[in-house]
C-alpha positions as CSV (number, residue, x, y, z in Angstrom):
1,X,2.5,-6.1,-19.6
2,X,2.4,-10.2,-18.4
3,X,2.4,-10.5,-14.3
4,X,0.3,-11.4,-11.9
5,X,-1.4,-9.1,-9.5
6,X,-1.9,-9.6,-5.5
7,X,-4.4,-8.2,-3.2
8,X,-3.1,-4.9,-2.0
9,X,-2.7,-6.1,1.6
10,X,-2.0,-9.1,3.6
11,X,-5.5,-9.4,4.4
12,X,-8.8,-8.3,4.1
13,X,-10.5,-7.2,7.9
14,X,-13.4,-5.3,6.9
15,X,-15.8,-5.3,4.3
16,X,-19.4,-3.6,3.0
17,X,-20.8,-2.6,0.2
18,X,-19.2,1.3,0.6
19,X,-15.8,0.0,2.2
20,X,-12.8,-2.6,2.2
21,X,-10.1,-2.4,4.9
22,X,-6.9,-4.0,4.5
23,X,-4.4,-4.5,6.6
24,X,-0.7,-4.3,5.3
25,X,2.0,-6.2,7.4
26,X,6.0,-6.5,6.4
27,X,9.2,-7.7,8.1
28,X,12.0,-5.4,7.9
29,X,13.6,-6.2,4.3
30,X,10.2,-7.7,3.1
31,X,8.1,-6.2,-0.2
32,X,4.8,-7.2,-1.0
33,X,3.6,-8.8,-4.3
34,X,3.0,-6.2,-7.3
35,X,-0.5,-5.1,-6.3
36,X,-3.3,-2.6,-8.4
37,X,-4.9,0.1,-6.6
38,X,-8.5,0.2,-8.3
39,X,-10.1,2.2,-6.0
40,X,-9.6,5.3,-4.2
41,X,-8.3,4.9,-0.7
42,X,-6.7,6.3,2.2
43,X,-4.0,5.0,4.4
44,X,-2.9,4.7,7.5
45,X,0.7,3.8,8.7
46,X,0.3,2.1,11.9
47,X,4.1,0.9,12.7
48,X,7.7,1.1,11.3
49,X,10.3,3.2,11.0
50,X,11.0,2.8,6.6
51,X,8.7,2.2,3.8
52,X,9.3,2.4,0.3
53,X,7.0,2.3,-2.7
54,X,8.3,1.2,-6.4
55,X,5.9,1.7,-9.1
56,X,5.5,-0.2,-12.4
57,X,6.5,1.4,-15.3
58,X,2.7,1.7,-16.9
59,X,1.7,2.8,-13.2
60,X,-1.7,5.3,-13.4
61,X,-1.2,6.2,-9.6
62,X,0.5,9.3,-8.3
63,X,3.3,8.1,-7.5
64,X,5.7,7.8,-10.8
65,X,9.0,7.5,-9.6
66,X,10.7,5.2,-6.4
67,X,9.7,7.0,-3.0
68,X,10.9,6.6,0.4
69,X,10.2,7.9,3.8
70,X,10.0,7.7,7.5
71,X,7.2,6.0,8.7
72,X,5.0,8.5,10.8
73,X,2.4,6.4,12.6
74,X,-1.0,7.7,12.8
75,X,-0.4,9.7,9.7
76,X,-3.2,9.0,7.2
77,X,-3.0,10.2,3.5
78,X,-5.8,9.9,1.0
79,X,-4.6,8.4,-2.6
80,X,-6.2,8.6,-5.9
81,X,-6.9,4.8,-7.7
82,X,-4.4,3.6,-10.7
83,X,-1.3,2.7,-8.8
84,X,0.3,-0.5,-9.8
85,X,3.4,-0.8,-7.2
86,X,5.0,-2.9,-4.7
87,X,5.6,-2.0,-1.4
88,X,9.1,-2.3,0.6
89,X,10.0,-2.1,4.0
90,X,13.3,-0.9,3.5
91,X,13.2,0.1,7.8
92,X,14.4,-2.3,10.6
93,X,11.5,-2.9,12.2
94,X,7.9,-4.7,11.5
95,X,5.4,-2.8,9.3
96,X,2.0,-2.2,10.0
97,X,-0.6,-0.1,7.7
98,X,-4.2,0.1,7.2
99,X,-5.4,0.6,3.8
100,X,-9.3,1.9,3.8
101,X,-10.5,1.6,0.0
102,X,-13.7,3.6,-0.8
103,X,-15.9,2.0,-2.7
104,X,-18.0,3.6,-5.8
């Protein structure tokens, strides 16, 4: 499948050779570029009220089909590498989230 791929947060704020930490930031009605998880990595939702994830078709992830929640801030969940998806703040208010990739 032809598309290009974005980093899988809005920018890189930590970095060695065992971890990369992302930060995630969206506007209410705002998605992200289609991005590739490659790593293992755990997440943390920060701010928000509604987030959605829609996965490609030839996704690896664990997430197959659309899913959307509440945001819960503080809530940290570990996910395996292999999603391709785009994220979508389908909430009213700003979205924060802090993506901690583990590193091989």
């Amino acid at each position: 499948m032809e598309r290009e791929l974005t980093g899988v947060g809005s920018s890189v704020v930590f970095e060695n050779d065992r971890v990369r930490i992302w930060e995630l930031r969206l506007q209410a009605g705002e998605r992200s570029g289609v991005h590739q998880h490659e790593l293992d990595h755990v997440l943390v939702q920060v701010a928000g009220d509604r987030i959605a994830v829609e996965p490609e078709p030839d996704t690896a992830g664990p997430y197959k089909d659309y899913l959307e929640a509440e945001v819960t801030p503080g809530a940290a969940v570990f996910v395996p590498r292999g999603g391709i998806e785009t994220a979508h703040n389908t909430g009213q208010e700003p979205y924060l989230e802090v993506i901690v990739e583990l590193k091989d």
